[in-house]
Biopython code that builds the backbone (N, CA, C, O; Angstrom):
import numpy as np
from Bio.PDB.StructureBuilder import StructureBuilder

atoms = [
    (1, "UNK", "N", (-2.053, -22.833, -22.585)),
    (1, "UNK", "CA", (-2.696, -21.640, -22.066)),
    (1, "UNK", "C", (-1.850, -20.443, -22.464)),
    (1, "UNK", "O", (-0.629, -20.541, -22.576)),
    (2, "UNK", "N", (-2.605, -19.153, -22.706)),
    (2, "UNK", "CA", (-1.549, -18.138, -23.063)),
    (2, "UNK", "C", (-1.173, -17.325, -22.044)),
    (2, "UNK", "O", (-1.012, -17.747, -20.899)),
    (3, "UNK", "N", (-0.991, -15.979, -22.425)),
    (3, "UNK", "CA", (-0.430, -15.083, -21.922)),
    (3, "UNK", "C", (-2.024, -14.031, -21.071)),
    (3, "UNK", "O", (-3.214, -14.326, -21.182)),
    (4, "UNK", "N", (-1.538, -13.068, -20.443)),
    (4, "UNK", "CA", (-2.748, -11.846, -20.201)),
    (4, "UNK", "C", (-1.949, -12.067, -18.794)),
    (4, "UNK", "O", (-0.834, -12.570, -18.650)),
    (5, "UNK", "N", (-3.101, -11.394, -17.492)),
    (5, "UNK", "CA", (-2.739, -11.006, -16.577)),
    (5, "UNK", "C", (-2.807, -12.249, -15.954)),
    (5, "UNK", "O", (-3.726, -12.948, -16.380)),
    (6, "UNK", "N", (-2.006, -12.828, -14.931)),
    (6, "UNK", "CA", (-1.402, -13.922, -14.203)),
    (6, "UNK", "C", (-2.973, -13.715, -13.259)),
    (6, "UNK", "O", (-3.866, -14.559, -13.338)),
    (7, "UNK", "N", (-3.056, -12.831, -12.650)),
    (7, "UNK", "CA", (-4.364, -13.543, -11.552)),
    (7, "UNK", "C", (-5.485, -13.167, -12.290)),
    (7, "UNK", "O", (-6.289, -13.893, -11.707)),
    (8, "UNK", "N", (-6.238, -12.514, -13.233)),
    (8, "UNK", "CA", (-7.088, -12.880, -14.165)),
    (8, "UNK", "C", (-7.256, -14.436, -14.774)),
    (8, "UNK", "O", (-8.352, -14.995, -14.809)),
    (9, "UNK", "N", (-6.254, -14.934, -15.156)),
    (9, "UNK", "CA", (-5.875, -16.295, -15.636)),
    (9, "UNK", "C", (-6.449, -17.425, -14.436)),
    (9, "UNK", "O", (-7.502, -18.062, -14.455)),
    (10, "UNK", "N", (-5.535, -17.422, -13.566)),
    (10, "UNK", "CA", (-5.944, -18.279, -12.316)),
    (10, "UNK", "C", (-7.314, -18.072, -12.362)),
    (10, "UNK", "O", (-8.182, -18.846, -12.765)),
    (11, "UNK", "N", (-7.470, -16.484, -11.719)),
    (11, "UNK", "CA", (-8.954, -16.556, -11.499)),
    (11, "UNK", "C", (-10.194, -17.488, -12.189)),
    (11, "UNK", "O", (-11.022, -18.269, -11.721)),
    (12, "UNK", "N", (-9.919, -17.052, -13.379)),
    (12, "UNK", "CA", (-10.793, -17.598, -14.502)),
    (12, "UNK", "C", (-10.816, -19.423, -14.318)),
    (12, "UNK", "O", (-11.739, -20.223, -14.475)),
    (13, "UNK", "N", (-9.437, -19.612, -13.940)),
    (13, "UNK", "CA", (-9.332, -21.283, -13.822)),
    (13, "UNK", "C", (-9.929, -22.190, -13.134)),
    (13, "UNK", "O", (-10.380, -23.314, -13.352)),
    (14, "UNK", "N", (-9.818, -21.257, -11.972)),
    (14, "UNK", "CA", (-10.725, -21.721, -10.911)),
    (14, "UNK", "C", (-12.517, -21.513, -10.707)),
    (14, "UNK", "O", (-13.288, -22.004, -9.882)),
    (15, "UNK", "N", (-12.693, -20.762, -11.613)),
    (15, "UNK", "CA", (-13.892, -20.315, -11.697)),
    (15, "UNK", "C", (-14.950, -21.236, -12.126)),
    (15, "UNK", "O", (-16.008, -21.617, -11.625)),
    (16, "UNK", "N", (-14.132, -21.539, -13.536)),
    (16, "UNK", "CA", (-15.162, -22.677, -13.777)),
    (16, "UNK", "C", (-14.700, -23.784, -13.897)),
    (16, "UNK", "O", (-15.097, -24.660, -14.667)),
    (17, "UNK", "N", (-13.497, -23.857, -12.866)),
    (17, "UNK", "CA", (-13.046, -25.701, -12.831)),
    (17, "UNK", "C", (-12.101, -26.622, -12.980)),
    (17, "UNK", "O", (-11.762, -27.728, -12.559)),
    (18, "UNK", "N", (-11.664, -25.440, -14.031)),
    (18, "UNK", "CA", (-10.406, -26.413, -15.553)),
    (18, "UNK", "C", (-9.196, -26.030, -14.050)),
    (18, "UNK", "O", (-8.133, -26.261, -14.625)),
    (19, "UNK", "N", (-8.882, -25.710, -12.926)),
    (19, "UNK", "CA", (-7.663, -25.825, -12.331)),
    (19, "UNK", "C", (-8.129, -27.213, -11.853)),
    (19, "UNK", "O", (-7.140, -27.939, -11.958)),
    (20, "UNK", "N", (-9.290, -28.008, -11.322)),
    (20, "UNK", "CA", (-9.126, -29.310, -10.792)),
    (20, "UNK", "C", (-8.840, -30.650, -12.067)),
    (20, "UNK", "O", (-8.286, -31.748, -12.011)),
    (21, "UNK", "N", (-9.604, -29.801, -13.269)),
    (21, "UNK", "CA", (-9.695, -30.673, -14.198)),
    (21, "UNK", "C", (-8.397, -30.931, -14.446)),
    (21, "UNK", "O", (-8.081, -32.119, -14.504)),
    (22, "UNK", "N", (-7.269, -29.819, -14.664)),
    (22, "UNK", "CA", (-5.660, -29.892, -15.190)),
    (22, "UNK", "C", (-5.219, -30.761, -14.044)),
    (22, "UNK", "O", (-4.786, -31.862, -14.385)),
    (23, "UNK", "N", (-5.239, -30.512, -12.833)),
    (23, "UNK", "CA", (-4.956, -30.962, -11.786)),
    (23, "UNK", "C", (-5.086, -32.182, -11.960)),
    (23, "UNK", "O", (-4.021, -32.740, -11.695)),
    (24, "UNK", "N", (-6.160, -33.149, -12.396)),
    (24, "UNK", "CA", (-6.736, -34.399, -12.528)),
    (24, "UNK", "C", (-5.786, -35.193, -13.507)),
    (24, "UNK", "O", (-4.922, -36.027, -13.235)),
    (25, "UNK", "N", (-6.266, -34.603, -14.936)),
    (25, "UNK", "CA", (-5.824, -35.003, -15.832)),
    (25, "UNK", "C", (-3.880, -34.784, -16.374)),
    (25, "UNK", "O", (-3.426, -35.605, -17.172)),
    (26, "UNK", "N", (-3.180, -33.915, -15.961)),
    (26, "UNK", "CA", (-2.240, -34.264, -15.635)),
    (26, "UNK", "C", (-1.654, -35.351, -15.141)),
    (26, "UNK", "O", (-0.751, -36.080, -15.549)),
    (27, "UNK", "N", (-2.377, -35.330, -14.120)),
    (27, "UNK", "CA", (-1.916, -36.952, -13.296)),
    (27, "UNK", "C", (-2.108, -38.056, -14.699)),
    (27, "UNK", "O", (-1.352, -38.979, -15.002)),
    (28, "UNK", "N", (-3.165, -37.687, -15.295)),
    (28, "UNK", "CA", (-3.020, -38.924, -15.949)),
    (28, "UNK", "C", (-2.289, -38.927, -17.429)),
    (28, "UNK", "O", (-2.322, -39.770, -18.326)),
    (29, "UNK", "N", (-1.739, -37.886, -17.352)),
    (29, "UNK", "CA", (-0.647, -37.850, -18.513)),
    (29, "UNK", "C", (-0.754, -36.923, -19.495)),
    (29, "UNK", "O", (0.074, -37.179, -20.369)),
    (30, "UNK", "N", (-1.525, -35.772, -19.797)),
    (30, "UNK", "CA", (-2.282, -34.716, -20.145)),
    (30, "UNK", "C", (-1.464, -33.844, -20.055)),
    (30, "UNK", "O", (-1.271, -33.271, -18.982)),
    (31, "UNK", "N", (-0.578, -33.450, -21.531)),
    (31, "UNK", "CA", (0.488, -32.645, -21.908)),
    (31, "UNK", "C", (-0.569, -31.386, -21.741)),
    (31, "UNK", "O", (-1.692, -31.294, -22.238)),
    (32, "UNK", "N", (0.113, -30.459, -20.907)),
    (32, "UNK", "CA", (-0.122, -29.011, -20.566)),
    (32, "UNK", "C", (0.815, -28.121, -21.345)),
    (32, "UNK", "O", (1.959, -28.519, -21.561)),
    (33, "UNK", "N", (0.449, -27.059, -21.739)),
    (33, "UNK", "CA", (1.805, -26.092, -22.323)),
    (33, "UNK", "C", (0.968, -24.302, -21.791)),
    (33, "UNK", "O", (-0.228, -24.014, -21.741)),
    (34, "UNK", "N", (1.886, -23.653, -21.557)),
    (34, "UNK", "CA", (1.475, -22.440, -20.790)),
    (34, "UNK", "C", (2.603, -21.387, -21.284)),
    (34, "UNK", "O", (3.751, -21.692, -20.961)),
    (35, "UNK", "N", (2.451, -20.286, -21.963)),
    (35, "UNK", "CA", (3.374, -19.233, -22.135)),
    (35, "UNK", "C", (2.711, -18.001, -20.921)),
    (35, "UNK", "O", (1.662, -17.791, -20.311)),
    (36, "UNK", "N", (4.113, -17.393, -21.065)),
    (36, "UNK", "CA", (3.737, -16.516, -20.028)),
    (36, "UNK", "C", (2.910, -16.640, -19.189)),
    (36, "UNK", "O", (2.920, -17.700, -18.562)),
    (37, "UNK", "N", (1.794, -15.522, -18.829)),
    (37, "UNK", "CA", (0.850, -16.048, -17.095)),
    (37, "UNK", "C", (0.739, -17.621, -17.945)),
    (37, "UNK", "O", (1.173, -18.283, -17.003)),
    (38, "UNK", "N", (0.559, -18.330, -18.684)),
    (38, "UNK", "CA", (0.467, -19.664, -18.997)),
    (38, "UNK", "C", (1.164, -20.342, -18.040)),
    (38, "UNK", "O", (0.651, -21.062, -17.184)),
    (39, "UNK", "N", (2.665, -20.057, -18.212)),
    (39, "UNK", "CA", (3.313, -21.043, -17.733)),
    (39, "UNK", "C", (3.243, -20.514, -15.946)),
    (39, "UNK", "O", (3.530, -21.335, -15.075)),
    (40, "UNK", "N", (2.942, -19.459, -15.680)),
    (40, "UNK", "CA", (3.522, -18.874, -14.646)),
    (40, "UNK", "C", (1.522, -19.547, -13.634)),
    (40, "UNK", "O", (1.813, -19.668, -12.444)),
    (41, "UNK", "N", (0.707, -19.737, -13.739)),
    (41, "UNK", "CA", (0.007, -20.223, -13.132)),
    (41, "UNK", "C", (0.300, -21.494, -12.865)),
    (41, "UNK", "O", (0.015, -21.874, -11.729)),
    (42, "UNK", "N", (0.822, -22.309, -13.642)),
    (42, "UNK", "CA", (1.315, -23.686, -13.350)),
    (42, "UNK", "C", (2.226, -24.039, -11.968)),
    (42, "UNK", "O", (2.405, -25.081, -11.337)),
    (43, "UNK", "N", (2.607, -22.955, -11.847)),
    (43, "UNK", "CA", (3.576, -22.811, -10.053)),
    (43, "UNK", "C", (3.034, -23.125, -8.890)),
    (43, "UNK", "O", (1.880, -23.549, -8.843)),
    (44, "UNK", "N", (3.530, -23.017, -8.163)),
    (44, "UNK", "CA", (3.059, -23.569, -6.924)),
    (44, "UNK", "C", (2.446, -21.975, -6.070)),
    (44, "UNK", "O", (1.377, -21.833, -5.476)),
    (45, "UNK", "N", (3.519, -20.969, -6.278)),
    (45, "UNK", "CA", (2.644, -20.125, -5.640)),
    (45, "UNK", "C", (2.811, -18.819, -6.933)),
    (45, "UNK", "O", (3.868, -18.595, -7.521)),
    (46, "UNK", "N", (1.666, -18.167, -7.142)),
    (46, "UNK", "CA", (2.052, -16.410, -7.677)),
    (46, "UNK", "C", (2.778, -15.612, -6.472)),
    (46, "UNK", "O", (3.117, -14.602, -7.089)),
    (47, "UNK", "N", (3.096, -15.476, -5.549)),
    (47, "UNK", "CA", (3.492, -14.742, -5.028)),
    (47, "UNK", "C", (4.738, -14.060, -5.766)),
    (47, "UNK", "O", (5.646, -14.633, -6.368)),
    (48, "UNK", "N", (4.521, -12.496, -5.537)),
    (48, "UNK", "CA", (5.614, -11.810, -6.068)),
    (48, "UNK", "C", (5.007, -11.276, -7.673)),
    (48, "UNK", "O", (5.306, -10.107, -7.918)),
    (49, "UNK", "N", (4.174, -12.023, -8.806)),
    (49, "UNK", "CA", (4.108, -11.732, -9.729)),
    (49, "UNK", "C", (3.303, -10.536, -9.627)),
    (49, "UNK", "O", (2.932, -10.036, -10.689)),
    (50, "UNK", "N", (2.960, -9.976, -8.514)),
    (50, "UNK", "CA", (1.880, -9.151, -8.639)),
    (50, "UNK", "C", (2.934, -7.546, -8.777)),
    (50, "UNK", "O", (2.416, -6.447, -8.583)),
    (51, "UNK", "N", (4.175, -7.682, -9.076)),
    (51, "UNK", "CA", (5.302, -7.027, -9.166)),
    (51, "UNK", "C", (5.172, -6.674, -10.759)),
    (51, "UNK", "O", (5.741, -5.669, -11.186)),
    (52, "UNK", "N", (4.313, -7.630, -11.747)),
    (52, "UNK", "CA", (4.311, -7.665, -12.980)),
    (52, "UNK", "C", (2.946, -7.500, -13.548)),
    (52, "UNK", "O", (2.546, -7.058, -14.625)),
    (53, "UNK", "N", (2.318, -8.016, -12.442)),
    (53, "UNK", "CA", (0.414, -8.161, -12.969)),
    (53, "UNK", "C", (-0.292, -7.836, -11.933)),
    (53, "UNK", "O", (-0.158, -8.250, -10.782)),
    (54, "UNK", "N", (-1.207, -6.934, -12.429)),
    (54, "UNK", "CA", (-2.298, -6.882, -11.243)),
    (54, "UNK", "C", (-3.072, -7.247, -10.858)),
    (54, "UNK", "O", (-3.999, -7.405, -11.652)),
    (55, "UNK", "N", (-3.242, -7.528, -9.878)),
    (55, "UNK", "CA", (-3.955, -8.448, -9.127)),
    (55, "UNK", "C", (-5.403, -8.082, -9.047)),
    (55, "UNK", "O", (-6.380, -8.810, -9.228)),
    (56, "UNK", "N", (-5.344, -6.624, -8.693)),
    (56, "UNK", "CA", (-7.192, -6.327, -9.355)),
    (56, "UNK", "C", (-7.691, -6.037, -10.586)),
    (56, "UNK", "O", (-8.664, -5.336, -10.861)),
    (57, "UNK", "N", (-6.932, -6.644, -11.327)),
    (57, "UNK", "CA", (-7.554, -7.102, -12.614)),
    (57, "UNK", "C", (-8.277, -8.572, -12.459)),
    (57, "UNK", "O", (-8.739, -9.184, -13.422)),
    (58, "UNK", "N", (-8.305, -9.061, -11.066)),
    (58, "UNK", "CA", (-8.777, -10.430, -11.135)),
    (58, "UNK", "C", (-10.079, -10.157, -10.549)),
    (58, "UNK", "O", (-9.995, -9.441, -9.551)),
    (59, "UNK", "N", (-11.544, -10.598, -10.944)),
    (59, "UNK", "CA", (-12.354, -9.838, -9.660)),
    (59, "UNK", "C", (-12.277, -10.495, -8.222)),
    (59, "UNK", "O", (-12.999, -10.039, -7.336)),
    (60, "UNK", "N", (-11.340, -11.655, -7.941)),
    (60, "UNK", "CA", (-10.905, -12.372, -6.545)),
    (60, "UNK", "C", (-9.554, -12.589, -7.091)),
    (60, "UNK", "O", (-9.275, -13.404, -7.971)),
    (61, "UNK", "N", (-8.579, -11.632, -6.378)),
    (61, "UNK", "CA", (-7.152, -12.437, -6.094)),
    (61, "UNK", "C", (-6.955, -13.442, -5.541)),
    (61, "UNK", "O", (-7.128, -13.575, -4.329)),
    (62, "UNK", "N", (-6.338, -14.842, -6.724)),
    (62, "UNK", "CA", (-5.953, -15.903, -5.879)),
    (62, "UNK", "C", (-3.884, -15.994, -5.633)),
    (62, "UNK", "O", (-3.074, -15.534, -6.438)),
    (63, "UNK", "N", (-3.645, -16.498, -4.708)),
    (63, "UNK", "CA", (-2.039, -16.509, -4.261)),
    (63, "UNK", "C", (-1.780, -17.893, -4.625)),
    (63, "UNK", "O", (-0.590, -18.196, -4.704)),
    (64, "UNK", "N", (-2.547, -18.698, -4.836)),
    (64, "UNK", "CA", (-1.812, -20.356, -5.119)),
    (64, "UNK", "C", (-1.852, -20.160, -6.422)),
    (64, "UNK", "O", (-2.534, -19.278, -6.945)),
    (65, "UNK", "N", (-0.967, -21.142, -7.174)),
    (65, "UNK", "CA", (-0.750, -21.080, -8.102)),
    (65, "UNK", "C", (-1.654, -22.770, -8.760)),
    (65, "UNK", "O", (-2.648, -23.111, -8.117)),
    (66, "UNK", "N", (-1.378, -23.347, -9.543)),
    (66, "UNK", "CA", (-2.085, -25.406, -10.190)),
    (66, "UNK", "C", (-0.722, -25.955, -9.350)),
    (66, "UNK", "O", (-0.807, -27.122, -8.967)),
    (67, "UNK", "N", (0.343, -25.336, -9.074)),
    (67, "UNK", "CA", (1.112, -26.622, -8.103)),
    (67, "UNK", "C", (1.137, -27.843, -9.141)),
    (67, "UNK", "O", (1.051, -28.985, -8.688)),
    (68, "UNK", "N", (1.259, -27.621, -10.604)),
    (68, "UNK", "CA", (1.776, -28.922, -11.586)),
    (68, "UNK", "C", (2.879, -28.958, -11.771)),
    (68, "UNK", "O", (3.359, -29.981, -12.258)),
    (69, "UNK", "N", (3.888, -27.591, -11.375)),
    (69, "UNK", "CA", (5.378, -27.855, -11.214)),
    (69, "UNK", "C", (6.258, -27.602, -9.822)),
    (69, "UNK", "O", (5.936, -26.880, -8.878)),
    (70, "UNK", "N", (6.957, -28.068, -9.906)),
    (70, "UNK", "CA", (7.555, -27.726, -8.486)),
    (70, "UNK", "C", (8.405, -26.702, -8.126)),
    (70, "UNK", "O", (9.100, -26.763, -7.111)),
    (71, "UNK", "N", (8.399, -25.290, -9.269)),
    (71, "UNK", "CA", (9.449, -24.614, -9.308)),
    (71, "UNK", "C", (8.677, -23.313, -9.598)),
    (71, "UNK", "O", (7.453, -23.229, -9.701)),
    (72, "UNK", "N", (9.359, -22.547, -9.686)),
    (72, "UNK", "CA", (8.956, -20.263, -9.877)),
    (72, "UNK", "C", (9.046, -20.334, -11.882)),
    (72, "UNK", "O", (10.267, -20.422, -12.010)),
    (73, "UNK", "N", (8.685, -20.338, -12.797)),
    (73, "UNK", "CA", (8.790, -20.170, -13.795)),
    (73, "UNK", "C", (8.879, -18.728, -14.388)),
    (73, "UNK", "O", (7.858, -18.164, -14.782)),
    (74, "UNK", "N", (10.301, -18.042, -14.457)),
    (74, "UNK", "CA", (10.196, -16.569, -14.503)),
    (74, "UNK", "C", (10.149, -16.543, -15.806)),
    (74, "UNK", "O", (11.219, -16.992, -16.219)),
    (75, "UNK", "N", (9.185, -16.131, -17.016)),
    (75, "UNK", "CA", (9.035, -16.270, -18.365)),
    (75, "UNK", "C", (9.362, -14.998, -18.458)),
    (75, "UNK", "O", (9.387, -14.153, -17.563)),
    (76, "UNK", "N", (9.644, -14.881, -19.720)),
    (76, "UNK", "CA", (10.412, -13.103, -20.013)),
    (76, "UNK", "C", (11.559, -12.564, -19.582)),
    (76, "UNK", "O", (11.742, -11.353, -19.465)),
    (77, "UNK", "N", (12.389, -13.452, -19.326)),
    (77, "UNK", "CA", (13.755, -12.859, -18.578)),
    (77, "UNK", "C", (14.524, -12.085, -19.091)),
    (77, "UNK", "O", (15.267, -11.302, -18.498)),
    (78, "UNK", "N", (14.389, -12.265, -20.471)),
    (78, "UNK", "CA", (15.352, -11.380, -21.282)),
    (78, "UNK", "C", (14.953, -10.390, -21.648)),
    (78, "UNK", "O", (15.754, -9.455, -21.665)),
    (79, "UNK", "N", (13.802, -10.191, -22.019)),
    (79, "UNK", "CA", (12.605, -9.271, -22.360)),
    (79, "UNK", "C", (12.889, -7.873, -21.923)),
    (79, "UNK", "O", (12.621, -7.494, -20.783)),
    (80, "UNK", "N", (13.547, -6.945, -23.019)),
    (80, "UNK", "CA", (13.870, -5.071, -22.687)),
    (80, "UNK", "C", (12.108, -5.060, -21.953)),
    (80, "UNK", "O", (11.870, -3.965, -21.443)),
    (81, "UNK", "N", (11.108, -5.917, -21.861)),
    (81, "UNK", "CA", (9.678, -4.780, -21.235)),
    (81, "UNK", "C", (9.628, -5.465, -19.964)),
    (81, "UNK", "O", (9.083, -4.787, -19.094)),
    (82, "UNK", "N", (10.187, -7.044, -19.446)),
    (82, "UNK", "CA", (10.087, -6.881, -18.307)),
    (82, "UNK", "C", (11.004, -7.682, -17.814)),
    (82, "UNK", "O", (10.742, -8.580, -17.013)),
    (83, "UNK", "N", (12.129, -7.430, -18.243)),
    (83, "UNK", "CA", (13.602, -8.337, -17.941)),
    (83, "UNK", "C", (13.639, -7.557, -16.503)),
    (83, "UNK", "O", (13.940, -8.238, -15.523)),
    (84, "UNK", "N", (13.391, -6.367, -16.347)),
    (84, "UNK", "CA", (13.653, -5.824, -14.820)),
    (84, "UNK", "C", (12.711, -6.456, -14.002)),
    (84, "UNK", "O", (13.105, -7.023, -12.983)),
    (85, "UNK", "N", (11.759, -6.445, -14.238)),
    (85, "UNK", "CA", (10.514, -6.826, -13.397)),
    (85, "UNK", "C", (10.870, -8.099, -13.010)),
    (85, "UNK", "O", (10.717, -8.427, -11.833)),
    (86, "UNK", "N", (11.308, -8.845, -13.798)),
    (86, "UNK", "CA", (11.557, -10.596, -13.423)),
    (86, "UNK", "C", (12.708, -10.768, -12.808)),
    (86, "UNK", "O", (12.887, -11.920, -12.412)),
    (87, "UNK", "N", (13.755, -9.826, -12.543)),
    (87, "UNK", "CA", (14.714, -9.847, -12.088)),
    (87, "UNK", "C", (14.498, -9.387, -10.694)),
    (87, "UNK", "O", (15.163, -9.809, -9.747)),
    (88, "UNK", "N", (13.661, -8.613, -10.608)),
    (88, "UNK", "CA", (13.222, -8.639, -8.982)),
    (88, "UNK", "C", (12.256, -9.861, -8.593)),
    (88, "UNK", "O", (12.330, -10.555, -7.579)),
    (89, "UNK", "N", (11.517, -9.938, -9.436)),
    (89, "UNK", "CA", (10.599, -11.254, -8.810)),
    (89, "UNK", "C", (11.629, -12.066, -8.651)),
    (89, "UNK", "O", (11.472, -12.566, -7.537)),
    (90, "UNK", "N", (12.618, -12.491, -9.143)),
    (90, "UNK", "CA", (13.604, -13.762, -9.040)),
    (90, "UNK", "C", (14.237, -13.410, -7.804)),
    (90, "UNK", "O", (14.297, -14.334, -6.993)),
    (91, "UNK", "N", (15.004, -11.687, -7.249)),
    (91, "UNK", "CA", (15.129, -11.555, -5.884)),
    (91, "UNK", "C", (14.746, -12.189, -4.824)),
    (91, "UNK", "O", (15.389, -12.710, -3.912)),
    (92, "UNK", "N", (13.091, -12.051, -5.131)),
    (92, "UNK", "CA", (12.269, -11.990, -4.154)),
    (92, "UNK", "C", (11.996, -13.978, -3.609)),
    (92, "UNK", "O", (12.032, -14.634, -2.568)),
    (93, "UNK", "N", (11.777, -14.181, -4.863)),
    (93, "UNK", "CA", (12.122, -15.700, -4.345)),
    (93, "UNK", "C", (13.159, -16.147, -4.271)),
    (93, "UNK", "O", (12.954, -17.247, -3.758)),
    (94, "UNK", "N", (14.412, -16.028, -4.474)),
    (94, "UNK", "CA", (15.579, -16.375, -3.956)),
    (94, "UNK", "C", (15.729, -15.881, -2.518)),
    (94, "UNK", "O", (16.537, -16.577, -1.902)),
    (95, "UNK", "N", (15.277, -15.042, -1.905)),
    (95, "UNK", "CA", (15.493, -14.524, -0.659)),
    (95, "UNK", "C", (14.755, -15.377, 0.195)),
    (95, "UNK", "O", (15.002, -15.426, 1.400)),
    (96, "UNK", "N", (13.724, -16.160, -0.426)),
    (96, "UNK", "CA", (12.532, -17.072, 0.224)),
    (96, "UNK", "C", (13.250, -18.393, 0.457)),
    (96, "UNK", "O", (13.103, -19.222, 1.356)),
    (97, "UNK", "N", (13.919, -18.371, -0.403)),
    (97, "UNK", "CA", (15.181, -19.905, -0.528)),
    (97, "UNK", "C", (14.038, -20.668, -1.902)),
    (97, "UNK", "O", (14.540, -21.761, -2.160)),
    (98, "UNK", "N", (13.120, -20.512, -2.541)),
    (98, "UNK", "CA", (12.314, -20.748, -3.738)),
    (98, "UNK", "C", (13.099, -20.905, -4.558)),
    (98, "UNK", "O", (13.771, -19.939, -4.918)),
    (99, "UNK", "N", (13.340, -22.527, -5.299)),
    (99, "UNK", "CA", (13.810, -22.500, -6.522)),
    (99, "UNK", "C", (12.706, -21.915, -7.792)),
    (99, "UNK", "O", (11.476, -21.969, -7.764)),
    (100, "UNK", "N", (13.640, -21.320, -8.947)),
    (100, "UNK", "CA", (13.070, -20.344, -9.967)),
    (100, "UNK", "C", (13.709, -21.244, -11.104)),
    (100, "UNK", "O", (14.287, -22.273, -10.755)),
    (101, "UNK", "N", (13.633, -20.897, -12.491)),
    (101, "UNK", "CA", (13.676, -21.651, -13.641)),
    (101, "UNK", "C", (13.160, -19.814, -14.357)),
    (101, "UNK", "O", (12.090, -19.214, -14.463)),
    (102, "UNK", "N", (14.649, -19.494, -14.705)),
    (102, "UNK", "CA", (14.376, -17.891, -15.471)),
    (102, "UNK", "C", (14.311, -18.822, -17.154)),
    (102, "UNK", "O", (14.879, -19.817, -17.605)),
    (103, "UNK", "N", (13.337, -17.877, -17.648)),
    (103, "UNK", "CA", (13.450, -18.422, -19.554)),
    (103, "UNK", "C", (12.694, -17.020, -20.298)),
    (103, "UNK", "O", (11.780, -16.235, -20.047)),
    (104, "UNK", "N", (13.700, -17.266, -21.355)),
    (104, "UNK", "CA", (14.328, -16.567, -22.079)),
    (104, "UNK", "C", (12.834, -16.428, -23.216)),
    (104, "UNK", "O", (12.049, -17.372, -23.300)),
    (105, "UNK", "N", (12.672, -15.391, -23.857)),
    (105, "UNK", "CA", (11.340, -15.560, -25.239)),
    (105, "UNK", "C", (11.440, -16.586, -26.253)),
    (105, "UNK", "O", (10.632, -16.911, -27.124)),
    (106, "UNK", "N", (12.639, -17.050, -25.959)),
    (106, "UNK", "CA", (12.864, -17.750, -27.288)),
    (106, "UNK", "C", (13.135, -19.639, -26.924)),
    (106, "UNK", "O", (13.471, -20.558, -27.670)),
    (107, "UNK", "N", (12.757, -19.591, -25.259)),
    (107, "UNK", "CA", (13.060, -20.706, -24.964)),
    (107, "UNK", "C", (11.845, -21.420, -24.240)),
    (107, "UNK", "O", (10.805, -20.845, -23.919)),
    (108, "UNK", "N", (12.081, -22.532, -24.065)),
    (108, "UNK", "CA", (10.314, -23.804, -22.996)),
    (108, "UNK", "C", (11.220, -24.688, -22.049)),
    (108, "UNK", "O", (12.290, -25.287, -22.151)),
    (109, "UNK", "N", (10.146, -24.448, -20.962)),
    (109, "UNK", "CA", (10.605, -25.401, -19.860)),
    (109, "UNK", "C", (9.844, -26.846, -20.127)),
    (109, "UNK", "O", (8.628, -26.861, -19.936)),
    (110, "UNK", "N", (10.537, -28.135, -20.584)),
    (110, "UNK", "CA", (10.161, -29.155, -20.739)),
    (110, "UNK", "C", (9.802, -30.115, -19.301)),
    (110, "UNK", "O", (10.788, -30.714, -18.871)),
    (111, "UNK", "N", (8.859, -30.264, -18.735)),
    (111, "UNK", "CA", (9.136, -31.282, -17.440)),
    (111, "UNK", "C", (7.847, -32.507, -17.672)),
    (111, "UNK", "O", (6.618, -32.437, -17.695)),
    (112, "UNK", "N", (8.952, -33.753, -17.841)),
    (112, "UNK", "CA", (8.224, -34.874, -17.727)),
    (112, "UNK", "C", (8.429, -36.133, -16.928)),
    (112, "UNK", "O", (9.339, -36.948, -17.074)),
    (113, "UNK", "N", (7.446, -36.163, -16.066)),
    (113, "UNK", "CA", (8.011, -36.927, -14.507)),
    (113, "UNK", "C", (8.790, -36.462, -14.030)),
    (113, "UNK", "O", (8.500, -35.285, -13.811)),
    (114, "UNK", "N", (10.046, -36.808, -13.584)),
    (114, "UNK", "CA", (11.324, -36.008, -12.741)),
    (114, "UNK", "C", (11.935, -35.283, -13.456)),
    (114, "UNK", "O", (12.328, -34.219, -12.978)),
    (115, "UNK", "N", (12.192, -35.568, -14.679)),
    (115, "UNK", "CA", (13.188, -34.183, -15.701)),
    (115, "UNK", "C", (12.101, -32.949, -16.166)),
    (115, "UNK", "O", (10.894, -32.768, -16.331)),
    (116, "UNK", "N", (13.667, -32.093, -16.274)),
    (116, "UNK", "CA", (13.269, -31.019, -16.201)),
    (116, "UNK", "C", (14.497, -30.462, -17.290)),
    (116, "UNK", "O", (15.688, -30.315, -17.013)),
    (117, "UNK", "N", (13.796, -30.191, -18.666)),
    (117, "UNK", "CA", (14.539, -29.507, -19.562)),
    (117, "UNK", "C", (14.719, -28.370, -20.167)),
    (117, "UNK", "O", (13.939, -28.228, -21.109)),
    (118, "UNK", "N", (15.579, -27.333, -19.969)),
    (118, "UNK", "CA", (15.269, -25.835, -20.783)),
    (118, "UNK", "C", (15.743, -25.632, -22.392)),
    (118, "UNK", "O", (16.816, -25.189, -22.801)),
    (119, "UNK", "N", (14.665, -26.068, -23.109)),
    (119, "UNK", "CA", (14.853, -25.980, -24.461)),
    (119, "UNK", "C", (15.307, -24.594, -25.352)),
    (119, "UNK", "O", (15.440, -24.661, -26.574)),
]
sb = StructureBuilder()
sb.init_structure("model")
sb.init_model(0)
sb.init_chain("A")
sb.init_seg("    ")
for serial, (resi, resn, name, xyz) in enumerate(atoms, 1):
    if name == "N":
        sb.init_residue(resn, " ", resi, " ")
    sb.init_atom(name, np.array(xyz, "f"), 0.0, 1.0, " ", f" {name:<3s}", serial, name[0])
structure = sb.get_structure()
């Protein structure tokens, strides 16, 4: 999945389905890959991204995230356009006690079954 606005994305996912379908088929072994809002819908919750994306760009804001990983995926960390922005979202869930997984433009979060690799 690519990039665009994080609750546009969801939105759309849920709209016509493909969040139960990923949901499904994951389970059954169904390599997912997500850049930016890509990877960042895969979370358990958006909360906070709306620090980066707007949320009424979605025509229904959703706050859950597909819950296919168990962690905050802050994509763009290094990024001069929104290395600040992710550095507060990472605040904001660290203050929550939320583990995060910051990555870099040039790097992928690998997770298969229990591991979890930053390439």
């Amino acid at each position: 999945m690519g990039g665009g606005n994080t609750f546009y994305l969801r939105y759309w996912l849920h709209k016509v389905g493909a969040d139960k379908i990923l949901a499904k088929e994951a389970n059954n072994g169904l390599v997912i890959g997500g850049g930016s809002a890509g990877a960042i819908v895969l979370s358990p919750s958006l909360k906070y991204f709306d620090l980066a994306d707007d949320p009424k760009e979605a025509p229904e804001a959703m706050w859950e995230g597909l819950n296919l990983v168990d962690f905050e995926p802050l994509v763009h960390a290094d990024s001069q356009k929104y290395g600040y922005i992710i550095a507060s979202i990472k605040e904001s869930f660290n203050a929550k006690g939320v583990e995060v997984v910051s990555i870099n433009d040039d790097q992928a979060v690998v997770v298969s079954d229990d591991k979890r690799e930053l390439i």
